[in-house]
C-alpha positions in Angstrom: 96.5 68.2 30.4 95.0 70.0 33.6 97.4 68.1 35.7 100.4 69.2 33.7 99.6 72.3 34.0 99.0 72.2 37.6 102.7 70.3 38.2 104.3 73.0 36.0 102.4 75.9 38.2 103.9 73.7 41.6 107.3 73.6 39.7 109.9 76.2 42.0 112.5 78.3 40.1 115.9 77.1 40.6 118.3 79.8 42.2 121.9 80.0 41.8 124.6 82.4 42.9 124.1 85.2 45.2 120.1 84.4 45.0 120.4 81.6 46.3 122.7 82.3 49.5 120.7 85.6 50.2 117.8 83.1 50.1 119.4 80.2 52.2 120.9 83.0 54.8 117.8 84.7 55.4 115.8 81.2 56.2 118.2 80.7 58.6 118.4 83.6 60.3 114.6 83.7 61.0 113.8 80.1 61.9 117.4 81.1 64.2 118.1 77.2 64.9 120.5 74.5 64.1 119.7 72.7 60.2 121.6 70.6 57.7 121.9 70.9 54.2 118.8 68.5 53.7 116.4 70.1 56.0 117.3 73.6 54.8 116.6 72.5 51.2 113.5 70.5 51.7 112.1 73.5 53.6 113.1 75.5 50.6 110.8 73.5 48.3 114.1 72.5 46.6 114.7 76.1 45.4 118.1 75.4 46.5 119.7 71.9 45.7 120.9 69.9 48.5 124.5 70.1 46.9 124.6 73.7 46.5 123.3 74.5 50.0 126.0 72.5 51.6 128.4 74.9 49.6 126.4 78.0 50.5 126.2 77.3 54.1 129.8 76.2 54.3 130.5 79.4 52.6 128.7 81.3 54.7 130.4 80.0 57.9 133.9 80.8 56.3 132.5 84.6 56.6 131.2 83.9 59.6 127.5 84.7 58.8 127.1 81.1 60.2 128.7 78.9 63.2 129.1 75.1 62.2 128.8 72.2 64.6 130.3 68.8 63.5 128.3 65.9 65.9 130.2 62.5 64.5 129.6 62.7 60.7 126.6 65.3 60.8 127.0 68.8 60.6 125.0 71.3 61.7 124.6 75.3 61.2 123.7 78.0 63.0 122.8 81.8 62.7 125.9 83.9 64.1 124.1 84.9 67.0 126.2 88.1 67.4 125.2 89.1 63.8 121.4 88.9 64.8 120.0 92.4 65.8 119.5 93.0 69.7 116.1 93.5 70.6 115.5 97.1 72.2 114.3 96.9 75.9 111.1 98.4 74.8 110.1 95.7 72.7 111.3 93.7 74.7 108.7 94.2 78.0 106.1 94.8 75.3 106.6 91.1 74.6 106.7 90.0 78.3 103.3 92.4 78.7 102.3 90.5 76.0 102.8 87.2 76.9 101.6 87.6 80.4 98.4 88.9 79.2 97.5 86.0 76.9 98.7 83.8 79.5 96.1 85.4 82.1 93.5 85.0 79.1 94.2 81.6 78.2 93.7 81.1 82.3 90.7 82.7 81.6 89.3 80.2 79.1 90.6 77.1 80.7 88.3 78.2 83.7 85.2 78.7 81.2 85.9 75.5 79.2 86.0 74.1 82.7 82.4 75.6 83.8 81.1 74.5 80.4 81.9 70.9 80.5 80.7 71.1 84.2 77.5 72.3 82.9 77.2 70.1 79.9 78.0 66.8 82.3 75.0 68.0 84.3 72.9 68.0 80.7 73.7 64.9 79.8 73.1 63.5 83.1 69.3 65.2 83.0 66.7 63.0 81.4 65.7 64.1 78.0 61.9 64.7 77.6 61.3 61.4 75.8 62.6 59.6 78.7 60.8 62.0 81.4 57.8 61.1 79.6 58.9 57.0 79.8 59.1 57.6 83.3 55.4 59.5 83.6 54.1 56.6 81.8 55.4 54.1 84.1 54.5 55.9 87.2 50.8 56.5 86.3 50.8 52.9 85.4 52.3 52.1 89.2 49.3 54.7 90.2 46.9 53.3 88.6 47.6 49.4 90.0 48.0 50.7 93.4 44.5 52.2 93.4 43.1 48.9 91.4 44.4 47.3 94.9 42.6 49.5 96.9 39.4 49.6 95.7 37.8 46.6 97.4 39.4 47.7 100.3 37.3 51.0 100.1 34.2 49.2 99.0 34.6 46.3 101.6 34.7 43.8 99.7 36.2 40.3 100.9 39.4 40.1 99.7 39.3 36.4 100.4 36.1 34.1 100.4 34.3 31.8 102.9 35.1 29.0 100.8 38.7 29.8 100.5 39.4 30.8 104.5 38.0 27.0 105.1 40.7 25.9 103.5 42.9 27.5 104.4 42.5 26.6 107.6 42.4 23.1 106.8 45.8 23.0 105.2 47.0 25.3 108.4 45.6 22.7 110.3 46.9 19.9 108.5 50.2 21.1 107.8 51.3 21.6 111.0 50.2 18.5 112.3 52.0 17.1 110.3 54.9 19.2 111.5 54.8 18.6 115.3 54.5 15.1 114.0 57.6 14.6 112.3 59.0 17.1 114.7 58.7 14.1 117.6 59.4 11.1 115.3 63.3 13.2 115.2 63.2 14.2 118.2 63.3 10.4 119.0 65.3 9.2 116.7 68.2 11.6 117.7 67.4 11.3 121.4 68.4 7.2 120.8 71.6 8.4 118.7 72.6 10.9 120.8 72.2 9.2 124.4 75.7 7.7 124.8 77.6 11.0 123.2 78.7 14.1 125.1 76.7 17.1 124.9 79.4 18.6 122.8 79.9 15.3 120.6 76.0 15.8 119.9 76.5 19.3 119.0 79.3 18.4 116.6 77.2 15.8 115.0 74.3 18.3 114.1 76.7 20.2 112.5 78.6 17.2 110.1 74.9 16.2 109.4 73.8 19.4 108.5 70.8 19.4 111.2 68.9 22.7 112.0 67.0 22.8 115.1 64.2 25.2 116.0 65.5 29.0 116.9 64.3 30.9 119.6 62.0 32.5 117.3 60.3 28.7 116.5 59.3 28.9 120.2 58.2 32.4 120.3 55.9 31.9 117.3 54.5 28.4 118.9 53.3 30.6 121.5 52.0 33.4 119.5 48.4 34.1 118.5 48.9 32.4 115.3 49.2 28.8 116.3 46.9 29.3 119.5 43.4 27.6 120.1 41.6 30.1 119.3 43.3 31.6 116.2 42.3 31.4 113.0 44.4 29.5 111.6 45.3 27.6 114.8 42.2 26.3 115.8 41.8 22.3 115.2 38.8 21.3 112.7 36.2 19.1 115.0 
């Protein structure tokens, strides 16, 4: 029942006769742009049937209320723009005023909206507190482990024990005995494969073979403090 009663209150009243072309002329004449038949009475909720608005608006370009435009098999219709009343040139710089001054206002807001999502970037790119205080928390954490660190220097305490310095030592020791070893046992070997060949052959060979001799930093560390006599690492066990 209620939605019966809600089509029949949507239901437009039919008009016919000079009703309906007062109706169909004035629509025109304020939307003042071309339409057909259809649009005109689909616009019109249908107060005007799409038949009789063809007949109105042909009628009414017979009396020259309205101009009609045939493109291919459409036609179109028009207010008689010399019917329509001139606008007075008061009114008309009231509209320019107008115009210009909600054009300067709409400049206005575009430059705000523009500072505000300026702003509001730099918000969101701002920790929030809940994050700050992640970051607090990790930091007093790094604090905290940096001064664990640095308590036995403070104290002086041995950071490393008599035990473990003696061996140390003796893997230093033995490790790089074992290096200058192997070191000469190459040094042979290529010295035999390399004594009929050009310099330049030999170089090219290192290269396909994927060999990497000591850099000048090698020999500059072999003289260093670290692997002198009297170093602590360098010294030979007796």
């Amino acid at each position: 029942m209620a939605a019966k009663a809600k089509a029949a209150e949507a239901k437009v009243a039919i008009l016919k006769g000079k009703e309906a072309e007062d109706k169909v002329l004035e629509y025109i004449r304020k939307m003042n742009r071309p339409f057909g038949a259809v649009d005109v009475s689909a616009n019109l909720k249908n107060a005007v049937p799409k038949a009789a608005t063809q007949k109105i608006m042909v009628a009414l370009a017979e009396k020259g209320d309205l101009v009609q435009k045939t493109y291919g098999k459409t036609t179109f219709f028009v207010a008689n723009q010399a019917h329509l009343e001139d606008m007075p040139a008061e009114k008309l710089a009231a509209l320019e005023a107008e115009v210009k001054k909600i054009d300067e206002e709409n400049k206005a807001l575009a430059a705000e909206v523009k500072s505000i999502g300026a702003e509001l970037a730099k918000l969101k790119s701002t920790p929030t507190d809940s994050e700050l205080a992640v970051e607090l928390d990790k930091a007093e954490a790094a604090v905290h482990k940096a001064r664990g660190h640095l308590e036995p220097l403070r104290a002086g305490t041995p950071l490393i024990s008599a035990e473990e310095t003696a061996q140390l030592n003796a893997d230093w020791t033995r490790w790089r005995n074992e290096w200058v070893r192997r070191r000469k046992v190459f040094s042979t070997f290529w010295s035999l494969a390399t004594d009929t060949l050009a310099p330049q052959q030999a170089t090219e060979l290192a290269e396909d073979l994927g060999i990497e001799f000591d850099t000048p930093e090698h020999g500059v560390l072999e003289r260093g403090e670290l692997c002198s006599a009297g170093s602590v690492l360098g010294k030979r066990r007796r």
